[in-house]
Structure formats: C-alpha cells, structure tokens
PDB file of N, CA, C and O in Angstrom, chain B, residues numbered from 101:
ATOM      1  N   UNK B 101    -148.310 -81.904-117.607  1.00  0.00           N
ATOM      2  CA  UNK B 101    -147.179 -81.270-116.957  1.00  0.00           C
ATOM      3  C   UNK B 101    -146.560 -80.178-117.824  1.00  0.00           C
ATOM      4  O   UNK B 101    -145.795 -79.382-117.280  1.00  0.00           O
ATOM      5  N   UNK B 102    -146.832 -80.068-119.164  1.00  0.00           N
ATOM      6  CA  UNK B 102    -146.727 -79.108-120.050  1.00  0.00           C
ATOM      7  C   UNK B 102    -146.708 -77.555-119.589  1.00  0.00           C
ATOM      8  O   UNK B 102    -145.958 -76.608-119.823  1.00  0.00           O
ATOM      9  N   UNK B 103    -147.750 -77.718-118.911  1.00  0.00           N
ATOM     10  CA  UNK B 103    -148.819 -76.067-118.169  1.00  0.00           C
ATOM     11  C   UNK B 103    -147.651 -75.792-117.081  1.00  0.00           C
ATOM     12  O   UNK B 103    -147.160 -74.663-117.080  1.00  0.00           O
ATOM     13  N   UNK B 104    -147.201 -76.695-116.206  1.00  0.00           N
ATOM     14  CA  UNK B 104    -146.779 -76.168-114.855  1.00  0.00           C
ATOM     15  C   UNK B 104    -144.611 -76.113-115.573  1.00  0.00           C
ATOM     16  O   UNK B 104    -143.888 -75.676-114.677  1.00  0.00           O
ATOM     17  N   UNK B 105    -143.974 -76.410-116.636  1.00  0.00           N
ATOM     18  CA  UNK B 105    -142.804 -76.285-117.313  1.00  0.00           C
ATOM     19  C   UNK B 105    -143.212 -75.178-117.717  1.00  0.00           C
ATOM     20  O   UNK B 105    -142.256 -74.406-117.663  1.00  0.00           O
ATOM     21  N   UNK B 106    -144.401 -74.503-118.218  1.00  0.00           N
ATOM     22  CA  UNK B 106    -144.252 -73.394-118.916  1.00  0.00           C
ATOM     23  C   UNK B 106    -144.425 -72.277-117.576  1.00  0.00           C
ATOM     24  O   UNK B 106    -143.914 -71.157-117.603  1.00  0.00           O
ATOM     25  N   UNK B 107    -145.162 -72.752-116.524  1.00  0.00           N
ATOM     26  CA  UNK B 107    -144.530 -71.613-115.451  1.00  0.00           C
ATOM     27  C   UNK B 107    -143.274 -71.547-114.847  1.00  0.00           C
ATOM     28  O   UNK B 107    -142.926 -70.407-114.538  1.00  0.00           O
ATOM     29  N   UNK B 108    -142.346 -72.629-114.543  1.00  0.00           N
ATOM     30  CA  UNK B 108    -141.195 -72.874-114.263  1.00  0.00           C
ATOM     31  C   UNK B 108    -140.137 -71.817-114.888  1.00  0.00           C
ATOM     32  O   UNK B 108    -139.219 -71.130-114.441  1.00  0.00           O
ATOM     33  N   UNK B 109    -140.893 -72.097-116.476  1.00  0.00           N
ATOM     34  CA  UNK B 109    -139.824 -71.856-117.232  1.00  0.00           C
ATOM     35  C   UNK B 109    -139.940 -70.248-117.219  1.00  0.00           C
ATOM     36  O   UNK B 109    -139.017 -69.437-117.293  1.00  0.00           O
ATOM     37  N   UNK B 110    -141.279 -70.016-117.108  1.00  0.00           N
ATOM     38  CA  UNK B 110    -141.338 -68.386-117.313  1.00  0.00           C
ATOM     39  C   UNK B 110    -140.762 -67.492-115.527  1.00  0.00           C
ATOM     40  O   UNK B 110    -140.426 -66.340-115.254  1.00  0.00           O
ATOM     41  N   UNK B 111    -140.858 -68.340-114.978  1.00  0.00           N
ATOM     42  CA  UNK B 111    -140.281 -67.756-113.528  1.00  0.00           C
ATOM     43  C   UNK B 111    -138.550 -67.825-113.985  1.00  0.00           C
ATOM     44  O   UNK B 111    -137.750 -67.022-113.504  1.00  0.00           O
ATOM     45  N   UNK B 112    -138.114 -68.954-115.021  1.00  0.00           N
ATOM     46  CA  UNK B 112    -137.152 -68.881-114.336  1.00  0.00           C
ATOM     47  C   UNK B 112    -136.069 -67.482-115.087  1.00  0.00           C
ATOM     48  O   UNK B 112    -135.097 -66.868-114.647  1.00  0.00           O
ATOM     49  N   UNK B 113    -136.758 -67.426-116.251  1.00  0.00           N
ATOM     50  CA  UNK B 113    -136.512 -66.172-117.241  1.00  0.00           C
ATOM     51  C   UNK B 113    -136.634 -65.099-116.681  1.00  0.00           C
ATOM     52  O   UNK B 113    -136.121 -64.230-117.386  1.00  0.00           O
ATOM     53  N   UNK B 114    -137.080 -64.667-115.701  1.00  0.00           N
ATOM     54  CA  UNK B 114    -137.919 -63.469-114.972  1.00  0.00           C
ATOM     55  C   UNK B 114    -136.173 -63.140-113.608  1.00  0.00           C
ATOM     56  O   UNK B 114    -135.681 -62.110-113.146  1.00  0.00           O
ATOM     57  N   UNK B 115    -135.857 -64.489-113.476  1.00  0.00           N
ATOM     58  CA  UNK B 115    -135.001 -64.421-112.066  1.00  0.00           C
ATOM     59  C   UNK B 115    -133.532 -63.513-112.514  1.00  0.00           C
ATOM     60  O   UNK B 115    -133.067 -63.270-111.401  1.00  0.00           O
ATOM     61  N   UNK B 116    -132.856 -63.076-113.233  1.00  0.00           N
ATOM     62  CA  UNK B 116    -131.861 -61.935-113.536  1.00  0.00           C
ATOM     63  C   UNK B 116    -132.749 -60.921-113.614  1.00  0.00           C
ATOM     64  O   UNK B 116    -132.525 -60.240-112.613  1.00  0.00           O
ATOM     65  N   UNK B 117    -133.620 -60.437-114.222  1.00  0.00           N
ATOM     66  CA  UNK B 117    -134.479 -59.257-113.846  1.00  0.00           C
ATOM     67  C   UNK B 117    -134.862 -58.830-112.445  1.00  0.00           C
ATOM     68  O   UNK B 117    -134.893 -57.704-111.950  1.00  0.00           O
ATOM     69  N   UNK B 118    -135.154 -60.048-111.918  1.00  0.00           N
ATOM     70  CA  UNK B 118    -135.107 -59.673-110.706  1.00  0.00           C
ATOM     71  C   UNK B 118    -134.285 -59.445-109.472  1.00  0.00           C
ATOM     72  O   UNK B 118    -134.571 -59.268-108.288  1.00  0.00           O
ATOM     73  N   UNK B 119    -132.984 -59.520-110.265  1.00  0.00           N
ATOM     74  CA  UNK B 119    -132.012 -58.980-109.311  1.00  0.00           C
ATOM     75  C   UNK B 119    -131.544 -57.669-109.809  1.00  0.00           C
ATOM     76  O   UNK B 119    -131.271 -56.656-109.166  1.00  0.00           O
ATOM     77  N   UNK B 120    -131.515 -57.830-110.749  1.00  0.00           N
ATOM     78  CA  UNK B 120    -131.206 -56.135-111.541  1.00  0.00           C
ATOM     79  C   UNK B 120    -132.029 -55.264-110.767  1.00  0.00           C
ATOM     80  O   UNK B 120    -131.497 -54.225-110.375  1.00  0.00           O
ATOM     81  N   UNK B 121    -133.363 -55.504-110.433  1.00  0.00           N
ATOM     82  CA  UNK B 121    -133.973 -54.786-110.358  1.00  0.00           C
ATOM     83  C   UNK B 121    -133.556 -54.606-108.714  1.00  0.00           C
ATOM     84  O   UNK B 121    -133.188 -53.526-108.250  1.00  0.00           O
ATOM     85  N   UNK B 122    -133.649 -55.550-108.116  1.00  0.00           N
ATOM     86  CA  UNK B 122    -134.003 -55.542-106.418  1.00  0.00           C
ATOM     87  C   UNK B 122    -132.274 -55.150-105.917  1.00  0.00           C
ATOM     88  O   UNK B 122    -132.012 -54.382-104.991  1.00  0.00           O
ATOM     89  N   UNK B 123    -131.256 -55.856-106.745  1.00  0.00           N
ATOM     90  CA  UNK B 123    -130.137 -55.398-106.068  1.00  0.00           C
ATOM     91  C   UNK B 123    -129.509 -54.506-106.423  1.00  0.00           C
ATOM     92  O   UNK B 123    -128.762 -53.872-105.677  1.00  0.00           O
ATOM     93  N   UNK B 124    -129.756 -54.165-108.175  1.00  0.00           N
ATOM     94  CA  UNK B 124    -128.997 -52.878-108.471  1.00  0.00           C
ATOM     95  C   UNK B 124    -130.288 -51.548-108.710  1.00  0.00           C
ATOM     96  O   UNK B 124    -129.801 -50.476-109.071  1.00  0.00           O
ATOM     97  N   UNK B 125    -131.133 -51.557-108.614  1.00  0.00           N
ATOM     98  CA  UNK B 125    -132.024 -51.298-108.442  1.00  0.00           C
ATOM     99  C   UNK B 125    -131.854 -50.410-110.456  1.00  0.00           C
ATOM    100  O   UNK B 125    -131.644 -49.224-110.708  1.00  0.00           O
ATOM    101  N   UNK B 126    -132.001 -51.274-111.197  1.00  0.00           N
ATOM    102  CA  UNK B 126    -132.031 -51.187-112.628  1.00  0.00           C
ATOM    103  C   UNK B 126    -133.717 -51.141-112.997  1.00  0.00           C
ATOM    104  O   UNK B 126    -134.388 -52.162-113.150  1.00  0.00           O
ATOM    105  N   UNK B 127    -134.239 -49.786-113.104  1.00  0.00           N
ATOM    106  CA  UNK B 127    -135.477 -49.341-112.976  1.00  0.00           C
ATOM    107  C   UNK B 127    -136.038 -50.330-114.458  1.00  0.00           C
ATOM    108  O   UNK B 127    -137.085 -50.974-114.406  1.00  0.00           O
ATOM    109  N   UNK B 128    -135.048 -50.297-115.857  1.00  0.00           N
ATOM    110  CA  UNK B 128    -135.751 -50.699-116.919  1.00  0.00           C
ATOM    111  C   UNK B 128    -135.790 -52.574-116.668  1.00  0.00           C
ATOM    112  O   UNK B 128    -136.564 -53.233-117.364  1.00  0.00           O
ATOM    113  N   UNK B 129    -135.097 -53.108-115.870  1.00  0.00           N
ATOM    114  CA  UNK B 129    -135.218 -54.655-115.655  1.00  0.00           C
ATOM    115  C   UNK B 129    -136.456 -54.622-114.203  1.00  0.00           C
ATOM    116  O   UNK B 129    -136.685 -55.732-113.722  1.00  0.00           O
ATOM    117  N   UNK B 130    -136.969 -53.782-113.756  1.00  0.00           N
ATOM    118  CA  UNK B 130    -138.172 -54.189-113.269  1.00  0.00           C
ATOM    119  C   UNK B 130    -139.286 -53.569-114.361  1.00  0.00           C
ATOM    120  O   UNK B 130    -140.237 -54.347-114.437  1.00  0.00           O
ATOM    121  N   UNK B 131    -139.370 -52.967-114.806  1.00  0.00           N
ATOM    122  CA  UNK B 131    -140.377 -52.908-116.159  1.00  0.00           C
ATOM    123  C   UNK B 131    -140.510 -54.434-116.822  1.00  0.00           C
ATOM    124  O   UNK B 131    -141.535 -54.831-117.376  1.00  0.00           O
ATOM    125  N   UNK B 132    -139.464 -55.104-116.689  1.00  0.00           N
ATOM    126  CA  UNK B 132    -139.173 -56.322-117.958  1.00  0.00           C
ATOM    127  C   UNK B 132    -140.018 -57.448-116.406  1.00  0.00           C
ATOM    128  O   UNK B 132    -140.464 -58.586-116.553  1.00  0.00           O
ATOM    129  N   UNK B 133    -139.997 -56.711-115.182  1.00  0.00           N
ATOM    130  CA  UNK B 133    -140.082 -58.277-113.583  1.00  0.00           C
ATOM    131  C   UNK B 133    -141.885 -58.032-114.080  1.00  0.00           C
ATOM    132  O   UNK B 133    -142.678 -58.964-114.212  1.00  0.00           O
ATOM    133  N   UNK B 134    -142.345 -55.993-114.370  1.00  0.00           N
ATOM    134  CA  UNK B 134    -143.495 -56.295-114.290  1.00  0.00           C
ATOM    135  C   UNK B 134    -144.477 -56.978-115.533  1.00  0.00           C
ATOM    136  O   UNK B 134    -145.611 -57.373-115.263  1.00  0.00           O
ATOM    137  N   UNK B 135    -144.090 -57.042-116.484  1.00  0.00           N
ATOM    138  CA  UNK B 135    -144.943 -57.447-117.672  1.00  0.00           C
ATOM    139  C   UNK B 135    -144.297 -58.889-117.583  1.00  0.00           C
ATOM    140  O   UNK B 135    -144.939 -59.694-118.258  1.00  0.00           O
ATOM    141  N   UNK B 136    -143.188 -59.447-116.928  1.00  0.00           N
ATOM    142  CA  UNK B 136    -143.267 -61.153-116.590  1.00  0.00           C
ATOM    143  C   UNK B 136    -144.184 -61.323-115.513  1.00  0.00           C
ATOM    144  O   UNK B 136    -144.357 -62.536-115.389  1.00  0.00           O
ATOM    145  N   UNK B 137    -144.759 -60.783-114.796  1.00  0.00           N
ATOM    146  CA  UNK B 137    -145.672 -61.223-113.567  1.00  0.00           C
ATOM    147  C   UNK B 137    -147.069 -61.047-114.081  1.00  0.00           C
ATOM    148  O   UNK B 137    -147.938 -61.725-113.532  1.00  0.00           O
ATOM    149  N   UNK B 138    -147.471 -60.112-115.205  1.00  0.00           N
ATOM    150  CA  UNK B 138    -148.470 -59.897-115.991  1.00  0.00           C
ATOM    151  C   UNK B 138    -148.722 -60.916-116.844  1.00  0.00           C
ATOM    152  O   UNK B 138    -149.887 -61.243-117.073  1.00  0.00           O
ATOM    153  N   UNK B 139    -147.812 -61.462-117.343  1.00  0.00           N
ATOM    154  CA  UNK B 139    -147.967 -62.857-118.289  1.00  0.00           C
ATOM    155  C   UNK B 139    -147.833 -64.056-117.155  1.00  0.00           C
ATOM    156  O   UNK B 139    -148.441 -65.055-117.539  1.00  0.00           O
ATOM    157  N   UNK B 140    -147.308 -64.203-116.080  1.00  0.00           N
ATOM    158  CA  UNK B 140    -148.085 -64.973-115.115  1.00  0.00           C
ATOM    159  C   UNK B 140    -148.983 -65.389-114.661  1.00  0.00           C
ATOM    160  O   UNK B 140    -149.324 -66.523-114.323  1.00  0.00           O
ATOM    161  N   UNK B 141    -149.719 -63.799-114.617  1.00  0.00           N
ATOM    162  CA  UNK B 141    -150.754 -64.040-114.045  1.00  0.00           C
ATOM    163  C   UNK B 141    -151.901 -64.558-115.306  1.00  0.00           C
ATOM    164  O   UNK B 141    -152.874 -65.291-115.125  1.00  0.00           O
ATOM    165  N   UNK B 142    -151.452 -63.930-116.620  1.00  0.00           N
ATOM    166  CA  UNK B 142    -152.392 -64.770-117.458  1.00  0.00           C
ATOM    167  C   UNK B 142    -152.317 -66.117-117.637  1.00  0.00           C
ATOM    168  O   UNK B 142    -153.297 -66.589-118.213  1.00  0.00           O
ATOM    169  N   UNK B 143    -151.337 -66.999-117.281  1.00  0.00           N
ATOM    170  CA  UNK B 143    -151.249 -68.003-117.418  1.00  0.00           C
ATOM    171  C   UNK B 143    -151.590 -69.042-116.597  1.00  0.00           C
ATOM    172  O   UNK B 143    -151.985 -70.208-116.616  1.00  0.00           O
ATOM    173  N   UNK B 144    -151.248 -68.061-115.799  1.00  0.00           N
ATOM    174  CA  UNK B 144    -152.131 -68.709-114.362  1.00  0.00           C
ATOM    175  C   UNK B 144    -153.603 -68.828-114.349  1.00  0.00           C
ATOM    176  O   UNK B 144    -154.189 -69.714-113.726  1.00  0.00           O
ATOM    177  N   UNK B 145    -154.363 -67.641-115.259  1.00  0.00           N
ATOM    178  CA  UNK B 145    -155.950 -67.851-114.908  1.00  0.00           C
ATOM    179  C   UNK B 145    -156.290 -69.151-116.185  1.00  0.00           C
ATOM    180  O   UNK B 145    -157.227 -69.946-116.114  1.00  0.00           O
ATOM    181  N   UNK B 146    -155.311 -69.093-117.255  1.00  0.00           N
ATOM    182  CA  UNK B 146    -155.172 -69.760-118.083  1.00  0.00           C
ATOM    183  C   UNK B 146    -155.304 -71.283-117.951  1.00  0.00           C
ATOM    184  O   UNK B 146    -156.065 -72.098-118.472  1.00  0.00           O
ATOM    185  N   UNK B 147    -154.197 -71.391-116.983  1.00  0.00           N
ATOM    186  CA  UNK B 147    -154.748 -72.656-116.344  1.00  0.00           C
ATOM    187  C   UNK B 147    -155.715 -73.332-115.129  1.00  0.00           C
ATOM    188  O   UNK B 147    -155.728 -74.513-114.784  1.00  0.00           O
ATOM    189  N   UNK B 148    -156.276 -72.552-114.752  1.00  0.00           N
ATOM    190  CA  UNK B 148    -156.787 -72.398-113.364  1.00  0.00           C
ATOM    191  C   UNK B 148    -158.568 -72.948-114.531  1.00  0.00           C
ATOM    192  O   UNK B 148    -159.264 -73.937-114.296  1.00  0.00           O
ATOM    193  N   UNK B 149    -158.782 -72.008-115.567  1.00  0.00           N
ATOM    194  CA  UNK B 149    -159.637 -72.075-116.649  1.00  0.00           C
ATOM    195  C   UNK B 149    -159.548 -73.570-116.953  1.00  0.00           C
ATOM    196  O   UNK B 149    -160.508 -74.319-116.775  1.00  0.00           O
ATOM    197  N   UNK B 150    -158.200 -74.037-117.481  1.00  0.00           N
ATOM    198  CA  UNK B 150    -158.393 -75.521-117.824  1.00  0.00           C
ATOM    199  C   UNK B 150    -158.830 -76.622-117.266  1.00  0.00           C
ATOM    200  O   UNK B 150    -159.521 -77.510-117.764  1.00  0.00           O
ATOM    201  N   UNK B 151    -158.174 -76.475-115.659  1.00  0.00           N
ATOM    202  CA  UNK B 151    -158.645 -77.558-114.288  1.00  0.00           C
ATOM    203  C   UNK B 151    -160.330 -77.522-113.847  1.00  0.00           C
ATOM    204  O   UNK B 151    -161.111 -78.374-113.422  1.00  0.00           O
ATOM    205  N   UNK B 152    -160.419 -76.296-114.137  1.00  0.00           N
ATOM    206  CA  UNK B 152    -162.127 -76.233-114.226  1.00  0.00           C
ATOM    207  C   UNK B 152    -162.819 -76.918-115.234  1.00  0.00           C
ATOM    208  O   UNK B 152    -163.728 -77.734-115.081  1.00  0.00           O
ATOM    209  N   UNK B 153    -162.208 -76.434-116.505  1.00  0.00           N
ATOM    210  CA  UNK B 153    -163.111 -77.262-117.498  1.00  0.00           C
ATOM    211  C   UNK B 153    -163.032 -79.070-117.249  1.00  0.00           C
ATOM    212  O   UNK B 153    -163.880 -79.961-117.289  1.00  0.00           O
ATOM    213  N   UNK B 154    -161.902 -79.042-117.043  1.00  0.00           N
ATOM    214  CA  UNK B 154    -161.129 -80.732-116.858  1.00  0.00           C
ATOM    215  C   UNK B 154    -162.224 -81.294-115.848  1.00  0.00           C
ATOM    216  O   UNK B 154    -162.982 -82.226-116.119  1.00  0.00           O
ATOM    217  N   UNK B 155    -162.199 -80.565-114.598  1.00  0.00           N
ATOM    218  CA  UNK B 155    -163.107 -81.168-113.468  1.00  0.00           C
ATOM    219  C   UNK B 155    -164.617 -81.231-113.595  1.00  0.00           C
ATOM    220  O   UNK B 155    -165.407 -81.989-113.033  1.00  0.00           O
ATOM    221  N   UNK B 156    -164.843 -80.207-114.510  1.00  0.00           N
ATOM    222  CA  UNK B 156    -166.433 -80.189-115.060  1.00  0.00           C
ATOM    223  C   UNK B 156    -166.466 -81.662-115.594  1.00  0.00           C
ATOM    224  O   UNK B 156    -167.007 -82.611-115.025  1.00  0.00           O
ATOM    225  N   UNK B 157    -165.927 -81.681-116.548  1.00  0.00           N
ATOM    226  CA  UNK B 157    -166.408 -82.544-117.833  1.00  0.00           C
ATOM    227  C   UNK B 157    -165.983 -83.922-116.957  1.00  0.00           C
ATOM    228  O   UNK B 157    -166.595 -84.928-117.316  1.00  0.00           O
ATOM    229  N   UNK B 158    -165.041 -84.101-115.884  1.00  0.00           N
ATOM    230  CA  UNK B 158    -165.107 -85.305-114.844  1.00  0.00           C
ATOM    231  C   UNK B 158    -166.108 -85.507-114.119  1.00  0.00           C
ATOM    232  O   UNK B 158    -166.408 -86.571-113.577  1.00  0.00           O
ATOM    233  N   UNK B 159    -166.701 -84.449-114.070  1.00  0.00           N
ATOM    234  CA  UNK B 159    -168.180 -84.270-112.893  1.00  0.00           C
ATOM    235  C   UNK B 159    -169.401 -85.022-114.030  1.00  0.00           C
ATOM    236  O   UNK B 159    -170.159 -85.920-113.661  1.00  0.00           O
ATOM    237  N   UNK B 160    -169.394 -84.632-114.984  1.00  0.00           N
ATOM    238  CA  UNK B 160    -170.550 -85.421-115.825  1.00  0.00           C
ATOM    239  C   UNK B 160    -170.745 -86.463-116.643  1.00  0.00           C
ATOM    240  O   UNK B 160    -171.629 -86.876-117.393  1.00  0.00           O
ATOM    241  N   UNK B 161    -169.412 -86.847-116.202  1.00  0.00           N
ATOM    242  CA  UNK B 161    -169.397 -88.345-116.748  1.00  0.00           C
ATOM    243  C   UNK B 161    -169.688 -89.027-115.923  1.00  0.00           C
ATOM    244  O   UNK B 161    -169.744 -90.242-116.118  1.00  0.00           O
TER     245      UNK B 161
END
C-alpha cells in the first residue's frame, strides 16, 4: 500500500496548483500541474512494472 500513498500523496500536492492554475489562471502553477502529472505518469508505469513482475513470478510458482 506504500505505491498507491505515494500516488495519493503526490495528487494531493499537485491540488493548489491546480487551482491557481484553472481558477486564477496562474500560468507558472500550471508549469508546477505539468511536471506533477509527468512524475505521475512515471510512477504510474513504475508501478504498473511492479504488478507485472509480482504476477509473473506468481505465474511460475
């Protein structure tokens, strides 16, 4: 549950940027929404990578 707190946590860091950006339309706090959705998405393949390996190595036992 480690993996899915560290997306929580990184969404939840991201959520004042994303009003800066969407309601005051604060061009340098969506710079900060896009390189948090960039480290999302690495973390995401990051783990997506782990459940694979996890399910492999369940498959051959």
């Amino acid at each position: 549950m480690a993996r899915f707190d560290e997306v929580k946590d990184l969404i939840l860091s991201l959520e004042g940027d994303f009003e800066k950006f969407y309601e005051k339309n604060n061009q340098a706090a969506g710079t900060r929404v896009r390189k948090g959705m960039q480290d999302l998405k690495t973390l995401a393949q990051t783990i997506r990578s782990e459940v694979q390996d996890t399910k492999n190595k369940a498959e051959k036992e």
